[in-house]
C-alpha positions in Angstrom: 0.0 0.0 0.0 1.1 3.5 -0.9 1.9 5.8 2.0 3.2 9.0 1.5 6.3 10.4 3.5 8.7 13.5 3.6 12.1 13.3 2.1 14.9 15.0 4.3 18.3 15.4 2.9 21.4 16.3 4.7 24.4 14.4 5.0 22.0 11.8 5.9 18.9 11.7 4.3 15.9 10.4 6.0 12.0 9.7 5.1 9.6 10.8 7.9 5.8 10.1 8.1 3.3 12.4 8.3 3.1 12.4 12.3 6.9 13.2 12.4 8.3 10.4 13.2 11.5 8.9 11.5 10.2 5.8 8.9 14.1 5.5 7.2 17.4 6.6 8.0 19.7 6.3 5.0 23.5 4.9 5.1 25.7 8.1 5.5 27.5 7.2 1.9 24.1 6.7 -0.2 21.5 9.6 -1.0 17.6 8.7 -1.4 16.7 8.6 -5.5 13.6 10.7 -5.0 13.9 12.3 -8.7 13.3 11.5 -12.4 16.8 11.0 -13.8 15.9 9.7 -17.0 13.8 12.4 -18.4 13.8 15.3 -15.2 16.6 17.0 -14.4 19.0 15.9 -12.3 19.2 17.3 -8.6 15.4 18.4 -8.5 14.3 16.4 -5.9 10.6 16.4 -4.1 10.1 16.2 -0.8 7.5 14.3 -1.1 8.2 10.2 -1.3 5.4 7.9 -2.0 6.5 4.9 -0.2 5.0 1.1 -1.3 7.7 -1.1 0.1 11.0 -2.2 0.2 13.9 -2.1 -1.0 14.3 1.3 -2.1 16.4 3.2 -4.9 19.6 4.9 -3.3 23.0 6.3 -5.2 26.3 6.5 -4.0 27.2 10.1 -3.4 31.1 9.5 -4.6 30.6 6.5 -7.1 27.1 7.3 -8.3 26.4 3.9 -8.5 22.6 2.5 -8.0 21.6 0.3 -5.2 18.7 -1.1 -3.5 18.4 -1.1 0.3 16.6 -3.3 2.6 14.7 -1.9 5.7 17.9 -2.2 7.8 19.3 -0.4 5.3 21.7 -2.7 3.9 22.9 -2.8 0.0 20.2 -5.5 -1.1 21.2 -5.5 -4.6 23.6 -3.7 -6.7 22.7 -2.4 -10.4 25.1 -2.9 -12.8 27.6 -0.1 -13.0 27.5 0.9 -16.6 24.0 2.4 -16.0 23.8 6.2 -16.0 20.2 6.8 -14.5 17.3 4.8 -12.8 13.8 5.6 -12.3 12.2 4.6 -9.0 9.9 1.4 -9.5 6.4 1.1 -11.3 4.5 -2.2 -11.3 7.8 -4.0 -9.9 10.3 -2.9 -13.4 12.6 -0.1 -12.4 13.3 1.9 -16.1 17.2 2.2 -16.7 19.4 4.5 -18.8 23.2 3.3 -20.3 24.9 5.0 -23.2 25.9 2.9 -26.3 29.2 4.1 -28.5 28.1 4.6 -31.7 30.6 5.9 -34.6 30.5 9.5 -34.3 27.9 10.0 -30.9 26.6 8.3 -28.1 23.5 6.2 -28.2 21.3 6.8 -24.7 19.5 3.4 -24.9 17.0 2.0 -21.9 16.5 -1.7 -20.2 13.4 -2.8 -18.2 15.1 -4.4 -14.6 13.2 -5.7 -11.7 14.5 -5.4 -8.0 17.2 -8.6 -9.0 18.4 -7.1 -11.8 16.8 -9.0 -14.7 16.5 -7.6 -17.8 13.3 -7.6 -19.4 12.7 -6.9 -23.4 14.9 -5.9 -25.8 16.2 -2.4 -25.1 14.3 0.4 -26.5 15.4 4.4 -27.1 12.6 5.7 -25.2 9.9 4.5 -22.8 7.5 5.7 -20.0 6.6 3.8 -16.8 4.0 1.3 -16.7 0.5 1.9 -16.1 -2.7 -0.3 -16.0 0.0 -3.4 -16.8 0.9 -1.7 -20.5 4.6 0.6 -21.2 4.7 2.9 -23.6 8.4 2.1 -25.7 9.9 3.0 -28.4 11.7 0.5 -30.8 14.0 1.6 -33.7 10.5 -0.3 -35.2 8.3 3.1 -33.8 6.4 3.7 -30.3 3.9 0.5 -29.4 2.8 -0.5 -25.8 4.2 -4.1 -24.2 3.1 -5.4 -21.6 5.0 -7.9 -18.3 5.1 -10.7 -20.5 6.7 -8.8 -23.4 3.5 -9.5 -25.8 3.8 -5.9 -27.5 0.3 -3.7 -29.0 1.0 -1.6 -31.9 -2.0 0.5 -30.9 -0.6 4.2 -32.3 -2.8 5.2 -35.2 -0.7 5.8 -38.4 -1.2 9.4 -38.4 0.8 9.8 -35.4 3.1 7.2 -35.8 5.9 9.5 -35.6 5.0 10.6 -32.3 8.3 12.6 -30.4 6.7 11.2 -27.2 4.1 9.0 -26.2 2.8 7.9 -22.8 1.6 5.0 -20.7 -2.2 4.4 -20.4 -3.4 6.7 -17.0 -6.9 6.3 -16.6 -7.7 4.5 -19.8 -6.1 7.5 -22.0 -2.3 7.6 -23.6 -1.3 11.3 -24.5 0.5 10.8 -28.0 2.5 14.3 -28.9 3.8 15.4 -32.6 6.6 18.0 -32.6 5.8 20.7 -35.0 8.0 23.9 -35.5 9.1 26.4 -33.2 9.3 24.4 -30.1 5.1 23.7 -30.5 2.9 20.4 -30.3 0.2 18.9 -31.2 -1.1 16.7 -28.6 -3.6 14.0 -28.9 -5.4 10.9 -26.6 -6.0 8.1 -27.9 -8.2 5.2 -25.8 -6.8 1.4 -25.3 -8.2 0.2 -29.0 -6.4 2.8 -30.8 -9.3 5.3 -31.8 -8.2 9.4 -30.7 -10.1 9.9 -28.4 -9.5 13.7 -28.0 -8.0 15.7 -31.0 -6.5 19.1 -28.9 -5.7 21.0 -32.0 -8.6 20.8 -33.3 -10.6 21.4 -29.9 -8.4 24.9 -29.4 -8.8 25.5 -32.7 -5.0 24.6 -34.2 -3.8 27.1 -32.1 0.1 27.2 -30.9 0.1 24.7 -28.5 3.2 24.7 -26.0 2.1 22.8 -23.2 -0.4 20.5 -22.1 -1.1 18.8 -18.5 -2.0 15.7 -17.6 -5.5 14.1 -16.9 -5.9 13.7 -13.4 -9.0 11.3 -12.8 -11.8 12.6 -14.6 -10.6 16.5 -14.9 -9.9 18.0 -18.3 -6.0 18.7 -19.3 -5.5 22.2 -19.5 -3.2 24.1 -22.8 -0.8 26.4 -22.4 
């Protein structure tokens, strides 16, 4: 069960409850991974932690290296050390960032791991969390959804197949974005057979569209 809890950082970082009281105290040499490091910026950290259970995602403050740690807060498992960024866990797969040589640049690429570091699916160049048992990822084949057992849905309509981002199912909706020019979108949702289920351009009237929120239960995303 989710609980909610305050993150503290200091030289130790600890998670407090609501009440006050101390829930986790942190080895001196590991900070608490409370931020998005594959797509947020790194170092913007909530205070907020939503909690579920244990282990939890920790770095090393000198090696940045990944770990889990138990409720004793001992190293429970390691992630391997050529990955560059971790997300915190969603439906039990933990989304991971490594960089790939490639002739002239470097290839970010991301891996599916669970809390004993098995990889699951091929590796993909982009990918959101999973939601309602579906991921949104990106293939060098285009975006599609998979779900735990790998089966993968090819449920983006060809009109937006070339999609800059797509997301995870929240709610029964997947926001599917199209870059256009001058830093605008056009942003769509589409329902879990496929069919748009909201065109936003056309709603706002193919206005410049910079920004759009999220749905949030049954409340409207707003443009900006």
């Amino acid at each position: 069960q989710r609980q909610e809890l305050f993150l503290l950082q200091d030289k130790i970082d600890r998670l407090v409850d609501m009440s006050g009281k101390i829930f986790f105290t942190a080895p001196k040499e590991y900070r608490l991974v409370n931020e998005d490091l594959i797509y947020g910026r790194q170092g913007i950290t909530q205070l907020l932690y939503s909690f579920t259970k244990f282990p939890i995602l920790a770095c090393h403050r000198e090696r940045s290296e990944y770990v889990l740690l138990n409720k004793d807060g001992e190293v429970e498992a390691y992630f391997p050390p050529t990955m560059k960024a971790v997300s915190n866990p969603t439906e039990g797969f933990y989304i991971t960032s490594y960089e790939v040589d490639q002739k002239f640049y470097s290839q970010t690429m991301l891996k599916f791991l669970d809390a004993n570091m098995r990889q699951y699916f091929e590796p993909c160049y982009k990918a959101d969390k999973f939601s309602e048992g579906l991921a949104a990822v990106k293939f060098g084949k285009g975006w599609r959804y998979i779900n735990k057992e790998g089966q993968e849905f090819e449920l983006v309509p060809d009109s937006l197949k070339y999609a800059e981002w797509v997301t995870s199912f929240y709610d029964g909706r997947s926001k599917v974005t199209l870059s256009v020019k001058n830093s605008f979108i056009k942003p769509y949702f589409i329902n879990k057979k496929g069919k748009v289920i909201l065109d936003i351009p056309k709603i706002v009237g193919n206005k410049n569209i910079n920004k759009i929120s999220e749905f949030y239960r049954s409340l409207t995303p707003k443009v900006l």
